[in-house]
N, CA, C and O atoms as CSV, one atom per row, in Angstrom:
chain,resi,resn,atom,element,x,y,z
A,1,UNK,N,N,50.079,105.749,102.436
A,1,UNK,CA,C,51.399,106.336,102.606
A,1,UNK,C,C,51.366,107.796,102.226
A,1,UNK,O,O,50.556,108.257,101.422
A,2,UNK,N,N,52.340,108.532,102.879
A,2,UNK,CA,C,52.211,110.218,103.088
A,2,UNK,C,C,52.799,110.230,101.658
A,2,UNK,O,O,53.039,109.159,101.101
A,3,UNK,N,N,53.031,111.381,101.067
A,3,UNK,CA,C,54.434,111.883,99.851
A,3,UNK,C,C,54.762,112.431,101.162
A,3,UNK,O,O,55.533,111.547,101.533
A,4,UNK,N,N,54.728,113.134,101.973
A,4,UNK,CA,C,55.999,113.849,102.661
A,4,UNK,C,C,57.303,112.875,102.951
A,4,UNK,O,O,58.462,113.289,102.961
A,5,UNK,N,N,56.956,111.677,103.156
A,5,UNK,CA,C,57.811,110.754,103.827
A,5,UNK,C,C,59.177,110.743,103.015
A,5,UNK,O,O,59.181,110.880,101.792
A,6,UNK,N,N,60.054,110.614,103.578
A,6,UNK,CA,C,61.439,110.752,103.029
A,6,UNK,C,C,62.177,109.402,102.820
A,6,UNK,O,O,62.545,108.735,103.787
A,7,UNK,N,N,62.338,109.102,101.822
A,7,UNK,CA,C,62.611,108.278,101.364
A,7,UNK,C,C,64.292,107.613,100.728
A,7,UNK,O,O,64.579,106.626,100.051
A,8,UNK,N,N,65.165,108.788,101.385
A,8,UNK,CA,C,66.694,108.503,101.129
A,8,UNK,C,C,67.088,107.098,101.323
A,8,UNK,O,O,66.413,106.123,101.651
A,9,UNK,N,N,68.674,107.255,100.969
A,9,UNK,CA,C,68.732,105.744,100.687
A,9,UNK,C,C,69.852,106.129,102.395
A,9,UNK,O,O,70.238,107.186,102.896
A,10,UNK,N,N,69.999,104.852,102.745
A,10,UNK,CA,C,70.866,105.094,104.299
A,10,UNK,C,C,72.012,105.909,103.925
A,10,UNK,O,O,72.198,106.865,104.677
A,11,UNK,N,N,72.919,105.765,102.849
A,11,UNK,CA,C,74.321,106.053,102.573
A,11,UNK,C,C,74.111,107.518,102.689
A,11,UNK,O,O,74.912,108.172,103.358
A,12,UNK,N,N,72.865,108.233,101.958
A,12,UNK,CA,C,72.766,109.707,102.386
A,12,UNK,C,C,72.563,110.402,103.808
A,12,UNK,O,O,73.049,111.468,104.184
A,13,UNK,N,N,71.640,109.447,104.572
A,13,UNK,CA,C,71.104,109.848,105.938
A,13,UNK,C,C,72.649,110.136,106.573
A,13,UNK,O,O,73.240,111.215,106.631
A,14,UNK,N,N,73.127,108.711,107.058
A,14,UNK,CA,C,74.598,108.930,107.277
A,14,UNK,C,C,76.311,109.687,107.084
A,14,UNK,O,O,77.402,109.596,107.646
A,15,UNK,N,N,75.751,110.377,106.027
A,15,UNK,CA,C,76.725,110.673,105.460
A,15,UNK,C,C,77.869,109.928,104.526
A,15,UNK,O,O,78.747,110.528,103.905
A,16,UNK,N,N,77.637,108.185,104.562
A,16,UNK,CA,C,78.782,107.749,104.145
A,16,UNK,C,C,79.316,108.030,102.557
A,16,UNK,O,O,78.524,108.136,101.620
A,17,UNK,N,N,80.847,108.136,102.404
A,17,UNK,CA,C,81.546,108.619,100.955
A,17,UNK,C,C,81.368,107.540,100.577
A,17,UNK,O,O,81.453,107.805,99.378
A,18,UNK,N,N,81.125,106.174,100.608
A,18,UNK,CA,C,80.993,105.246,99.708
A,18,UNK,C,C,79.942,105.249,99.218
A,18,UNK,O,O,78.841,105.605,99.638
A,19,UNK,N,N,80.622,104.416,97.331
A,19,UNK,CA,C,79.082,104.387,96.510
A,19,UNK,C,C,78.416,102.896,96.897
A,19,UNK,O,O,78.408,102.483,98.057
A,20,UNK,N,N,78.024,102.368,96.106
A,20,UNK,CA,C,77.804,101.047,96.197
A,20,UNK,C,C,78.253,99.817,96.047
A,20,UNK,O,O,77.523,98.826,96.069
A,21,UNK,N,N,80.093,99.787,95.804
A,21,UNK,CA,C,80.676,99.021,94.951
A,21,UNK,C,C,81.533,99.102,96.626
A,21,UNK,O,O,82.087,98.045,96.927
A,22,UNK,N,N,81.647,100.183,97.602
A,22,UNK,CA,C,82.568,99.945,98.356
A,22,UNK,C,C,83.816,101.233,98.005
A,22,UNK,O,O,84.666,101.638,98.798
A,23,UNK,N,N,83.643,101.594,96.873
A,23,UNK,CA,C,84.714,102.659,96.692
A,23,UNK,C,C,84.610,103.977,97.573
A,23,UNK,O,O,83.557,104.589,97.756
A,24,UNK,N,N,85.651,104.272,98.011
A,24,UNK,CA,C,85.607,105.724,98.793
A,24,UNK,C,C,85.740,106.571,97.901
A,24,UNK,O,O,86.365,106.555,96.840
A,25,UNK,N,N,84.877,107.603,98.578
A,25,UNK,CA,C,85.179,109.062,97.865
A,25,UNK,C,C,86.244,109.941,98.862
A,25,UNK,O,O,86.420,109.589,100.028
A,26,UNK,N,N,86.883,111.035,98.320
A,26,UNK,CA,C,87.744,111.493,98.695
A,26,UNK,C,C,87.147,112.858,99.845
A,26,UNK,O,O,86.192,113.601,99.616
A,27,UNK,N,N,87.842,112.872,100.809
A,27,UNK,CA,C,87.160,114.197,101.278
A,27,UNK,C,C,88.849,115.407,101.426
A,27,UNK,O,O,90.038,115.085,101.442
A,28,UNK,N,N,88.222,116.697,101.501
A,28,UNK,CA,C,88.798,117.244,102.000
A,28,UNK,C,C,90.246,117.325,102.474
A,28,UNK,O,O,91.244,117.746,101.889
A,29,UNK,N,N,90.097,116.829,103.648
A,29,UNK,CA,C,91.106,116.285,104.676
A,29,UNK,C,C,92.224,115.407,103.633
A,29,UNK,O,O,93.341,115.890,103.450
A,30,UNK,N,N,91.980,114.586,103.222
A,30,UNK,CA,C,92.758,113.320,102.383
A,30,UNK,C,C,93.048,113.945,100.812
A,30,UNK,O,O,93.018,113.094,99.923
A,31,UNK,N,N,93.313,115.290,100.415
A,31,UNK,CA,C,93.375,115.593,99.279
A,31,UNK,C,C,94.043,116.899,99.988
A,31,UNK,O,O,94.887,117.047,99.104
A,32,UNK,N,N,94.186,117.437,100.446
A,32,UNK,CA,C,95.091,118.522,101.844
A,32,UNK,C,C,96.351,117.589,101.611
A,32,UNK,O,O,97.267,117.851,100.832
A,33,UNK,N,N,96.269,116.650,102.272
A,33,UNK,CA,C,97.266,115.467,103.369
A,33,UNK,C,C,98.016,115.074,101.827
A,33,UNK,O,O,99.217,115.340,101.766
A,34,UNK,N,N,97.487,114.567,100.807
A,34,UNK,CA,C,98.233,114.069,99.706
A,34,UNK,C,C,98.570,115.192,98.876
A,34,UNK,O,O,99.573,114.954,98.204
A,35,UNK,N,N,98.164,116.136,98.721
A,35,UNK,CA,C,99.032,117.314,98.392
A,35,UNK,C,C,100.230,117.731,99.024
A,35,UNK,O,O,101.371,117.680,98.564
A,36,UNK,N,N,99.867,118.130,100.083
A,36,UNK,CA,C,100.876,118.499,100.965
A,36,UNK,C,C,102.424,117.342,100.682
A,36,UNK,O,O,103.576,117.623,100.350
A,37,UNK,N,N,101.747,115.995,101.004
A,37,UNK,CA,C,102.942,114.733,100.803
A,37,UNK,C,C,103.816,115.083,99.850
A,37,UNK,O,O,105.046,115.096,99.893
A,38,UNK,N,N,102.532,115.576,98.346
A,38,UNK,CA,C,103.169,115.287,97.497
A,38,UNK,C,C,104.583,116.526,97.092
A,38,UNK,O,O,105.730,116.368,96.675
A,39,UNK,N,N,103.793,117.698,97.461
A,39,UNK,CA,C,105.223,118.454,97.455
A,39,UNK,C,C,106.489,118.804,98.015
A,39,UNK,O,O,107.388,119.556,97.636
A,40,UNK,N,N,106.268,117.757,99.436
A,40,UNK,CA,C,107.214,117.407,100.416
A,40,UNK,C,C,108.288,116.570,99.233
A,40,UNK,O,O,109.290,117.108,98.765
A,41,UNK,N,N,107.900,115.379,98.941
A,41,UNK,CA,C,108.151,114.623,98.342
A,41,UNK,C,C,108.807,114.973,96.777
A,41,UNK,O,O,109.418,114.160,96.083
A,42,UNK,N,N,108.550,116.207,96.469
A,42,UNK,CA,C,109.047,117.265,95.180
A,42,UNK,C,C,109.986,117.638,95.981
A,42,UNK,O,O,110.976,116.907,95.994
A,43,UNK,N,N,109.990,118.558,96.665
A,43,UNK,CA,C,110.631,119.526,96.906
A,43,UNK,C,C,111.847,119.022,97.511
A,43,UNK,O,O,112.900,119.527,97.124
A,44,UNK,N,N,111.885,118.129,98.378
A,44,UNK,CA,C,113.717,117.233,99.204
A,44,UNK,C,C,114.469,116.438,97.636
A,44,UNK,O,O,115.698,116.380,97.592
A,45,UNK,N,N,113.928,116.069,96.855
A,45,UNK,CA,C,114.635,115.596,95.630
A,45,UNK,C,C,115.025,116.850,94.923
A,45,UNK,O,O,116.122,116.742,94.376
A,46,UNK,N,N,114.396,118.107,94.762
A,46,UNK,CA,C,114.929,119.106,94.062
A,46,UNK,C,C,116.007,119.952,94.752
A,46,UNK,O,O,116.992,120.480,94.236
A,47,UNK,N,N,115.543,119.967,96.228
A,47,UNK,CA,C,116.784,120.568,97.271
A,47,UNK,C,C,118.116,119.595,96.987
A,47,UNK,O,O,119.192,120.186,96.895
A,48,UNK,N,N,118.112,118.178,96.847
A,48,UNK,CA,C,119.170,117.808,97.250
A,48,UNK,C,C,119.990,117.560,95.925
A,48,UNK,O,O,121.130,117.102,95.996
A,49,UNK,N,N,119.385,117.874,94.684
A,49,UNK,CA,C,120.045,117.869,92.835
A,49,UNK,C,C,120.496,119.535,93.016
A,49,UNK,O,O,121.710,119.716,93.115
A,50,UNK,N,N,119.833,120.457,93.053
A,50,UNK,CA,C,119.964,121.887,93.313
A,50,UNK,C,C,121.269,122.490,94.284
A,50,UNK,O,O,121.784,123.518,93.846
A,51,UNK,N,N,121.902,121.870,95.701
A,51,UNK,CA,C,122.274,121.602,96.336
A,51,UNK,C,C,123.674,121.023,96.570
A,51,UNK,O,O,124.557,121.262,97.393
A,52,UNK,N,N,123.522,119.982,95.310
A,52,UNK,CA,C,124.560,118.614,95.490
A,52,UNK,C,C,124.772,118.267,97.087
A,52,UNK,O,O,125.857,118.372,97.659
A,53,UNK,N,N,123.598,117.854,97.682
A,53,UNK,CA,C,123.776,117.809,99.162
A,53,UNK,C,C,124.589,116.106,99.125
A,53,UNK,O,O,125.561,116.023,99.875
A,54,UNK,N,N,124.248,114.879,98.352
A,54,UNK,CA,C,124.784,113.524,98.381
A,54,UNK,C,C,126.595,113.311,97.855
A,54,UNK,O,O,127.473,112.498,98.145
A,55,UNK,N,N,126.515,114.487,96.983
A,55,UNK,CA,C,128.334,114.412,96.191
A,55,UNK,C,C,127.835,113.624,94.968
A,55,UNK,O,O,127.842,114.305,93.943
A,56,UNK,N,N,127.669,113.138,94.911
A,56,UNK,CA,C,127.594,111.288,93.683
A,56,UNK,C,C,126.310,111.369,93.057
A,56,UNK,O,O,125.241,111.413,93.666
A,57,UNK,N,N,126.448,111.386,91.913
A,57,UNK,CA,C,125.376,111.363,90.708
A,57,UNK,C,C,124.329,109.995,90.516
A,57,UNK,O,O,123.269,109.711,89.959
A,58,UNK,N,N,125.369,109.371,91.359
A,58,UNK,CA,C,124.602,107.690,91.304
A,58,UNK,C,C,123.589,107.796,92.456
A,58,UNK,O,O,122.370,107.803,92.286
A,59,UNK,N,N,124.216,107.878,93.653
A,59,UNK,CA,C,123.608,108.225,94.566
A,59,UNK,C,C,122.025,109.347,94.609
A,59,UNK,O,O,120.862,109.001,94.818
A,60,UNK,N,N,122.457,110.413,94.387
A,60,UNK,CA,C,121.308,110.931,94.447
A,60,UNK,C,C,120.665,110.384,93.221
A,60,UNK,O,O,119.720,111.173,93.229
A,61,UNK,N,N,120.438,109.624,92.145
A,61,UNK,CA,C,119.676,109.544,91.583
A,61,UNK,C,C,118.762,108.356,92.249
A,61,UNK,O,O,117.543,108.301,92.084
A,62,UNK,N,N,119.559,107.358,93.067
A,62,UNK,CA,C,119.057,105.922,93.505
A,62,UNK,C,C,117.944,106.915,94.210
A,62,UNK,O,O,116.776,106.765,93.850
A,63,UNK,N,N,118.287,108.048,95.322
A,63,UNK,CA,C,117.298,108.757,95.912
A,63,UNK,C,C,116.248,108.882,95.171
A,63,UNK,O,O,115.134,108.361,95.230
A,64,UNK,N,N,116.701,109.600,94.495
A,64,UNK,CA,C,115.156,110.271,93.560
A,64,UNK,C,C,114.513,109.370,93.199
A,64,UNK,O,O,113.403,109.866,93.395
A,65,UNK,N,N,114.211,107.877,92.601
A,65,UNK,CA,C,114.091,107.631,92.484
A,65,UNK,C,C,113.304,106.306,93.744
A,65,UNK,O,O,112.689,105.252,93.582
A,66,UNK,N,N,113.586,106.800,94.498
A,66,UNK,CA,C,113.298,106.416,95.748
A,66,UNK,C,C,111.820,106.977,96.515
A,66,UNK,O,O,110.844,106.367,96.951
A,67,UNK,N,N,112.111,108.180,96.457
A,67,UNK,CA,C,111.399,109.329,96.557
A,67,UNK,C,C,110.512,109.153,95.255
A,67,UNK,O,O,109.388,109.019,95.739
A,68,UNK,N,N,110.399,109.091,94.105
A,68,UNK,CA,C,109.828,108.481,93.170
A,68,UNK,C,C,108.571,107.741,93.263
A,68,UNK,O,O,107.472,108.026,92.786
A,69,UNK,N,N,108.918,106.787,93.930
A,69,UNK,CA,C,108.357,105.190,94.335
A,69,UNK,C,C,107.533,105.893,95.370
A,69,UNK,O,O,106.315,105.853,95.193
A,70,UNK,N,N,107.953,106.481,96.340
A,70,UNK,CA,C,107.024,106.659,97.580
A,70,UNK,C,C,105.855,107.779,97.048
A,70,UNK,O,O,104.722,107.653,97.512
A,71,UNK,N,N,106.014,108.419,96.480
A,71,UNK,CA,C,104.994,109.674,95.501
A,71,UNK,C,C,103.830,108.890,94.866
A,71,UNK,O,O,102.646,108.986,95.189
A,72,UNK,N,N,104.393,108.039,93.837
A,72,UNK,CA,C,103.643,107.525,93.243
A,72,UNK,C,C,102.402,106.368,94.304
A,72,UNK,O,O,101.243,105.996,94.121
A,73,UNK,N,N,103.228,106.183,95.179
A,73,UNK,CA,C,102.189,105.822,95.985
A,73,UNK,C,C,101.138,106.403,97.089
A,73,UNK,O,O,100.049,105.993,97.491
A,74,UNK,N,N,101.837,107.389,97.362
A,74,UNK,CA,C,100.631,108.656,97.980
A,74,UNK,C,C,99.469,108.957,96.772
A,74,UNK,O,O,98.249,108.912,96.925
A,75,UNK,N,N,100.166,109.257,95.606
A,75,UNK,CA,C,98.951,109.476,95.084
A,75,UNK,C,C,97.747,108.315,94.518
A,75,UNK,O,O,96.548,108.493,94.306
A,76,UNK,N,N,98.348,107.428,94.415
A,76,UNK,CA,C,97.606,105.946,94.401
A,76,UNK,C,C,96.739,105.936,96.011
A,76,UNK,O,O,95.610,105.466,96.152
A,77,UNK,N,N,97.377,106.422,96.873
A,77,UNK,CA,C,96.383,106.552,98.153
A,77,UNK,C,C,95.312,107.547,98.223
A,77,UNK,O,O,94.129,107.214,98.282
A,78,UNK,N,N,95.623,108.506,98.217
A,78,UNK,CA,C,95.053,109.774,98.448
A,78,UNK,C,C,94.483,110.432,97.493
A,78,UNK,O,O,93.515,111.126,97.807
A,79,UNK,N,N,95.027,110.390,95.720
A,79,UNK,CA,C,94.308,110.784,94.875
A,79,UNK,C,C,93.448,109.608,93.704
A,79,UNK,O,O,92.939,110.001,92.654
A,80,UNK,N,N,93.440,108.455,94.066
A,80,UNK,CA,C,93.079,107.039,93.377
A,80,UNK,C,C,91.832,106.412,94.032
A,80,UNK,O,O,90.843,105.815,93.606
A,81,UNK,N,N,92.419,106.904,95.597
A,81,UNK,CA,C,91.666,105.923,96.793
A,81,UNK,C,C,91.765,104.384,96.178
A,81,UNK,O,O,90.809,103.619,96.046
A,82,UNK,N,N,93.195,104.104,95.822
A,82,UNK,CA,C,93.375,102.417,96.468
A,82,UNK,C,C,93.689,101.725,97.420
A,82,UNK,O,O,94.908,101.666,97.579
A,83,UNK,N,N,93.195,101.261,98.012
A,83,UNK,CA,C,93.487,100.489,98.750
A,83,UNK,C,C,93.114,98.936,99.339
A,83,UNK,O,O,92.131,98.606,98.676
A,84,UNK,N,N,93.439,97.846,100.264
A,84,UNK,CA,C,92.669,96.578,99.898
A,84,UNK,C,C,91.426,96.438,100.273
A,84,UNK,O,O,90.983,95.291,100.331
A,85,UNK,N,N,90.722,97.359,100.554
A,85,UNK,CA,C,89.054,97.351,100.710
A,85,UNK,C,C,88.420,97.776,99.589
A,85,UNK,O,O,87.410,97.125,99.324
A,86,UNK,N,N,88.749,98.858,98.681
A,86,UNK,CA,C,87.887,99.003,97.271
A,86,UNK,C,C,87.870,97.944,96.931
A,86,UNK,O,O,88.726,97.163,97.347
A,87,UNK,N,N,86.660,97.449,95.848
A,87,UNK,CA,C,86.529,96.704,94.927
A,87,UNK,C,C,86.365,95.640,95.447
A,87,UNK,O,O,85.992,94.799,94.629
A,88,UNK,N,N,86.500,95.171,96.722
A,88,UNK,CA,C,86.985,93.870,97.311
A,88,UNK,C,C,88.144,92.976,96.996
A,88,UNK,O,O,88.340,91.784,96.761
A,89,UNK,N,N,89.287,94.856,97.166
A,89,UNK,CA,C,90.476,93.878,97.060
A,89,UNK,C,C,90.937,94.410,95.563
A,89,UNK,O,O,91.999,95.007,95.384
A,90,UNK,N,N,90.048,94.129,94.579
A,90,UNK,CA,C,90.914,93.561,93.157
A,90,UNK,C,C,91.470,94.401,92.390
A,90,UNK,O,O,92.235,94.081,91.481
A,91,UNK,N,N,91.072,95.808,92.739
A,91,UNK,CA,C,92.053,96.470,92.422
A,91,UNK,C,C,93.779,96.870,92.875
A,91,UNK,O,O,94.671,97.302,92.145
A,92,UNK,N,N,93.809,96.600,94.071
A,92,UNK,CA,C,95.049,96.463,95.012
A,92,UNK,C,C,96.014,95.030,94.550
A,92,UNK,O,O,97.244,95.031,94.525
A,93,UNK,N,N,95.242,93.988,94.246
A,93,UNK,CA,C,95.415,93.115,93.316
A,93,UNK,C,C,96.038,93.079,92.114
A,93,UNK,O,O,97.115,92.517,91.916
A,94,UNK,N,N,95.321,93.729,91.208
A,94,UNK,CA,C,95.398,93.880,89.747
A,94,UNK,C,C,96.979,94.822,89.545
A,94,UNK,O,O,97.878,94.486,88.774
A,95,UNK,N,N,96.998,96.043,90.451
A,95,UNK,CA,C,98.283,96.540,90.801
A,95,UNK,C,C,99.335,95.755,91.079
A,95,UNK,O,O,100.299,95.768,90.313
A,96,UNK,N,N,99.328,95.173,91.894
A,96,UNK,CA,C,100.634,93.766,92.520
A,96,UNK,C,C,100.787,93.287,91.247
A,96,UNK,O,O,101.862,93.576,90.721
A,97,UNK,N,N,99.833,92.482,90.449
A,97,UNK,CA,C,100.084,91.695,89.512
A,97,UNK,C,C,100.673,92.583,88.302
A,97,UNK,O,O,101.652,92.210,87.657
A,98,UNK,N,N,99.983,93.804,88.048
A,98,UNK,CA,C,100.658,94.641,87.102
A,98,UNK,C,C,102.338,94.693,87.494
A,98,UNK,O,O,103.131,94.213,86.684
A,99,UNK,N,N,102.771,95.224,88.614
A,99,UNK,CA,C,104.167,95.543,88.847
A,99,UNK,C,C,104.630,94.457,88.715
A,99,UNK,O,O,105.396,94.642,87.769
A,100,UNK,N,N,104.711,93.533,88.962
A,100,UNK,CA,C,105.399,91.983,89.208
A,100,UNK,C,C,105.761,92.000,87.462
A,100,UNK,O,O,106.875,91.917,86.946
A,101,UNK,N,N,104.522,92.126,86.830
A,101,UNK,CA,C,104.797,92.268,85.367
A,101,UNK,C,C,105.897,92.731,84.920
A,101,UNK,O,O,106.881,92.150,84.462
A,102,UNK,N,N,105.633,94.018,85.109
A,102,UNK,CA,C,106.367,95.102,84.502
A,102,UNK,C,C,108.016,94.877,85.250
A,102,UNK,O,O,108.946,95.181,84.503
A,103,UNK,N,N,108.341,94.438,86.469
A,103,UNK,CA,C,109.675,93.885,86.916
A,103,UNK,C,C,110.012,93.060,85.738
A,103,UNK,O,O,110.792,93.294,84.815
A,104,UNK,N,N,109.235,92.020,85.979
A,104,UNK,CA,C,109.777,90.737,85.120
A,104,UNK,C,C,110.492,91.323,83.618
A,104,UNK,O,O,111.520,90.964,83.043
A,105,UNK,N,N,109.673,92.170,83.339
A,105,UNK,CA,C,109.950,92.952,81.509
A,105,UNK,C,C,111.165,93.264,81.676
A,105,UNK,O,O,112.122,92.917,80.984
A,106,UNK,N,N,111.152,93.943,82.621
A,106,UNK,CA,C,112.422,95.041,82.186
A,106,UNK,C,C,113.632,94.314,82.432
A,106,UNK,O,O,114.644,94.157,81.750
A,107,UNK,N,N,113.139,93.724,84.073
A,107,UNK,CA,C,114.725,93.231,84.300
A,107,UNK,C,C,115.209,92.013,83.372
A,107,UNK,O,O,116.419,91.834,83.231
A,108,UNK,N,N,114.214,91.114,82.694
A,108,UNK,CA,C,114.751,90.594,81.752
A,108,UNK,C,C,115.312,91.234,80.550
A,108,UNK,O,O,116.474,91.109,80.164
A,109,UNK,N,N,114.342,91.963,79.967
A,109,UNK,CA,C,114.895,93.098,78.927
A,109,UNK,C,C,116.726,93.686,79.195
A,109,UNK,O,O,117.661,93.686,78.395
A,110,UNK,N,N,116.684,93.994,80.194
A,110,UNK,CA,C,118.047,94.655,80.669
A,110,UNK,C,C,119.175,93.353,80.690
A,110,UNK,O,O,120.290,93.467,80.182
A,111,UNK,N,N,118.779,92.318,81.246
A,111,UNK,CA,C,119.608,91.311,81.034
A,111,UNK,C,C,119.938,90.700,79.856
A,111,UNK,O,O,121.026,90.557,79.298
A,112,UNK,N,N,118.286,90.197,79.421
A,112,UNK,CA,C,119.011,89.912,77.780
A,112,UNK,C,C,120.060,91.201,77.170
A,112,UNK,O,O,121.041,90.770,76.564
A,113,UNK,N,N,119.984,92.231,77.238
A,113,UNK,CA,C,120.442,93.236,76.237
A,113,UNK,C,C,121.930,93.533,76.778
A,113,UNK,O,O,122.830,94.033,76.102
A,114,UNK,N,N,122.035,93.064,78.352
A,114,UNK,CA,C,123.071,93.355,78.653
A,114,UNK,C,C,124.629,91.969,78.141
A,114,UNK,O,O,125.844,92.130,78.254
A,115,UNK,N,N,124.022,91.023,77.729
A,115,UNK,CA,C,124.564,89.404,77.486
A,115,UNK,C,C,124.253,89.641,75.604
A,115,UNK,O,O,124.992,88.859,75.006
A,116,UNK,N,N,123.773,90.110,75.055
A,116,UNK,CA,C,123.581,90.371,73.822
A,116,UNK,C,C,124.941,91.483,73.964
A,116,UNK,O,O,125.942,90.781,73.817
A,117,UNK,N,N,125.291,92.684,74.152
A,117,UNK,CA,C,126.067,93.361,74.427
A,117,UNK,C,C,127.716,92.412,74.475
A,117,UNK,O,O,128.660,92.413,73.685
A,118,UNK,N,N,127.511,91.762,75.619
A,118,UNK,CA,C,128.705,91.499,76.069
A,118,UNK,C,C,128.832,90.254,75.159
A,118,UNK,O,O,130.024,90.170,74.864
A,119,UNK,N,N,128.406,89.644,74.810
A,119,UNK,CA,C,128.724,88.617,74.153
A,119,UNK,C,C,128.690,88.781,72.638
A,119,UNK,O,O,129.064,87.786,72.018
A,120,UNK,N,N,128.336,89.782,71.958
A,120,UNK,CA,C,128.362,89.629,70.524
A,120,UNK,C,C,129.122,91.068,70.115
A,120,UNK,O,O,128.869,91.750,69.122
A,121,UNK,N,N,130.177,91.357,71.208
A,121,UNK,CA,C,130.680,92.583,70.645
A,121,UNK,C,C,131.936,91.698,70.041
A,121,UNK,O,O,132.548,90.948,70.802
A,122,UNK,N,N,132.305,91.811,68.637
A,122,UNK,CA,C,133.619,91.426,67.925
A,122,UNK,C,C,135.047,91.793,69.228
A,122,UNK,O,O,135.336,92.779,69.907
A,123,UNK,N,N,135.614,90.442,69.063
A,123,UNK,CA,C,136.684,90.805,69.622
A,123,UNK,C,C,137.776,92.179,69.802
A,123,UNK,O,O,138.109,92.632,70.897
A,124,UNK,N,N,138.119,92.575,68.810
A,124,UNK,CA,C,138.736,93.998,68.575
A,124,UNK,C,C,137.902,95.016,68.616
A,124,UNK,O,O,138.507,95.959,68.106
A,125,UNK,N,N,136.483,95.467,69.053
A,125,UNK,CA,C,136.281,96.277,69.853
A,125,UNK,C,C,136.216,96.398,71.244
A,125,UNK,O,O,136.039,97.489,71.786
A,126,UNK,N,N,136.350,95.345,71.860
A,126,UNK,CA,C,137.150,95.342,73.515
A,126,UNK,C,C,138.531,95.942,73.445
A,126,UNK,O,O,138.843,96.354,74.562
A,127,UNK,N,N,139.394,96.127,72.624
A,127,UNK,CA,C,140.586,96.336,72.622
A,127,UNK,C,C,140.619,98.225,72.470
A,127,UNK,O,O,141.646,98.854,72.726
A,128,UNK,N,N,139.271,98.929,72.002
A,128,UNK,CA,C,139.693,100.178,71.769
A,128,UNK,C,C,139.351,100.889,72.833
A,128,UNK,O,O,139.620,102.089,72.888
């Protein structure tokens, strides 16, 4: 056998961004695209508080918060690279199961506290 012979592994010959686990690496293009999202995604929640473009404090906050949700998931795309092919899946997984969690907490939390509230306030402070 020569030493000249080249001996790369395929993933280099090819170019591919994955390591060996299946995870993507990020290029270029997909770190542009989630930037860009992401200050789209800044900037219409600050126009429309700045603005008072909705009238209602409730309202635009349900927005923002809306807008919120969709951010946090660009960057889970574009700056995380999750999605259901990493890992085979289990990280896209492990996420679902995390949020489901974290629902369950709170909205129980908020309920108990809201029935703790209403039910153990002494009669004569409903009256003031």
């Amino acid at each position: 056998m020569s030493g000249s012979q080249n001996h790369a592994e395929p993933h280099a010959e090819h170019g591919d961004h994955g390591d060996a686990h299946g995870a993507p690496h990020g290029s270029l293009r997909g770190y542009v695209t989630g930037f860009v999202l992401s200050v789209i995604l800044t900037a219409i929640p600050f126009w429309l508080v700045m603005n008072d473009v909705l009238g209602h404090a409730t309202l635009t906050a349900l927005v923002i918060m809306g807008f919120a949700a969709v951010q946090i998931v660009v960057h889970m795309v574009y700056f995380l690279h999750m999605n259901s092919r990493s890992e085979g899946g289990w990280t896209m997984m492990a996420l679902i199961f995390t949020i489901i969690i974290v629902v369950i907490a709170l909205s129980g939390s908020l309920w108990v506290m809201f029935h703790l509230n209403a039910n153990m306030m002494p009669s004569d402070m409903h009256r003031m």
